[in-house]
N, C-alpha and C positions, 0 to 999 in steps of 0.2 A: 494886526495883520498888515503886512508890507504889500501897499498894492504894485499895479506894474505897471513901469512907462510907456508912452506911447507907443517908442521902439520898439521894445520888447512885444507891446499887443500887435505890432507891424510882423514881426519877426515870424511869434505863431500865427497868425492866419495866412502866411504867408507857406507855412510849414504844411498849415492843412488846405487849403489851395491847390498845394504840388505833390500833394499825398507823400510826402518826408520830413522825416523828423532828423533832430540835429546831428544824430550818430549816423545817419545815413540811410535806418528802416523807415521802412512804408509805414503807418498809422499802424493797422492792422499786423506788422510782425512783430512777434514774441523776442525777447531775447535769448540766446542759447542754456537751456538748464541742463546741469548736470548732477546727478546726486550720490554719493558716493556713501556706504551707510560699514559699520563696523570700525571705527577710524580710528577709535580712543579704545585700547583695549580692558582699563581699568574700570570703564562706565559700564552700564547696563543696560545699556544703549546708545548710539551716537549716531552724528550723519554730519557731512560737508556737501555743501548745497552754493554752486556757484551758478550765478544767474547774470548772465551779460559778465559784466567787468565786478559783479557781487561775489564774497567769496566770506561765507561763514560755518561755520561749526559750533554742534550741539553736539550736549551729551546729558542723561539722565543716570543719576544715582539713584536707587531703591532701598532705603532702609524701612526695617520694622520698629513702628514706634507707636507712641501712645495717642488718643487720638484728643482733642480740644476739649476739655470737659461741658463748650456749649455747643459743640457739634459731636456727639457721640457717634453719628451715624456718619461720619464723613474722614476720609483721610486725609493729608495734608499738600498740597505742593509749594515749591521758593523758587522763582525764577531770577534769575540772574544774567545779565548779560553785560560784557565787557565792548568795550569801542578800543580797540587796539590805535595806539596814537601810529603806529605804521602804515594804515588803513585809509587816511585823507588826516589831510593839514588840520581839516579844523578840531578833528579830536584830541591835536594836542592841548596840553593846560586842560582846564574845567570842560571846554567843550566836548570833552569826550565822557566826562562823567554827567555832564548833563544829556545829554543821549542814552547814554547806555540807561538813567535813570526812567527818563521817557518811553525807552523800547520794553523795559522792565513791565512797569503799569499797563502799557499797551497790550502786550502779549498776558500778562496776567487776565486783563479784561476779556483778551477775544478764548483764550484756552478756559478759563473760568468762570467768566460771567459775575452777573449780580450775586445777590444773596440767595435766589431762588437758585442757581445755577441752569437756568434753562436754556436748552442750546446751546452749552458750551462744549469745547473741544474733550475736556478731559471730566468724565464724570466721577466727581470724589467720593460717591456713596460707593461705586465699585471699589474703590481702595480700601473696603474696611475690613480686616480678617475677623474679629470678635468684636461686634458693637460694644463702644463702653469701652474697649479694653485692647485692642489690639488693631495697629493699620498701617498702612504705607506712606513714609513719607517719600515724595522725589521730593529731588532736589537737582533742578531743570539749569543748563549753563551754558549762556552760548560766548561765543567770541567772533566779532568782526573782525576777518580778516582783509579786508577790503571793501573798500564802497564806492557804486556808483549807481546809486537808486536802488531803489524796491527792499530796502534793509527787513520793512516785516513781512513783508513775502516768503523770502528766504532763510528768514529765522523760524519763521513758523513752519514752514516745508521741511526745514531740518529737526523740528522737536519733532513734529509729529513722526 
């Protein structure tokens, strides 16, 4: 973990002090969302979800398929997500495949959860057509199209 210099600890409490932050809001304001939903007409769902200077896009595939032979009672999901190198500098090279592989895990974890699935976003035993024998795979995909903070905010606002 990278701590922070002095300056920088000057810089924030200097920020919350004068109730502003560096773009210019007050602590307390939100950045502008917008969400725009039907985007991808081949998906089965999709949305673009721009948040301040954020600018991403989801979309869900639904296919019927067979379900884990050690989860019979559960359907499937595959999350996917791209860091566009057009999006901030440092996604070009590796740094954007190590993100996108980060945001991957992360959103699987908060949509899916543990092994019990409790609390999670997307509950997989509703995806089963025929226990045993028949369920829904998604196959979940986003892409940054821009970045400036809050990437799983806006990722997530756009699968859901």
């Amino acid at each position: 973990m990278v701590g922070l210099s002095v300056g920088e600890k000057h810089f924030i409490h200097g920020g919350i002090a004068q109730d502003l932050r560096s773009d210019g809001r007050k602590r307390l304001t939100y950045r502008p969302i917008s969400v725009e939903t039907g985007v991808i007409a081949q998906a089965n769902g999709s949305a673009r979800v721009k948040l301040g200077g954020t600018d991403v896009i989801a979309s869900v595939k639904a296919e019927l398929g067979r379900p884990n032979l050690l989860y019979p009672d559960k359907g499937k999901v595959s999350i996917y997500i791209d860091c566009s190198p057009t999006a901030a500098p440092v996604f070009e090279g590796r740094g954007g495949e190590e993100l996108s592989a980060e945001l991957s895990v992360a959103l699987q974890r908060c949509l899916l959860g543990g092994k019990s699935g409790a609390g999670t976003g997307i509950n997989l035993s509703s995806l089963v057509v025929v226990e045993g024998k028949m369920c829904w795979d998604l196959y979940i995909d986003g892409l940054v199209v821009s970045s400036d903070g809050n990437l799983l905010d806006a990722l997530g606002a756009a699968i859901k």
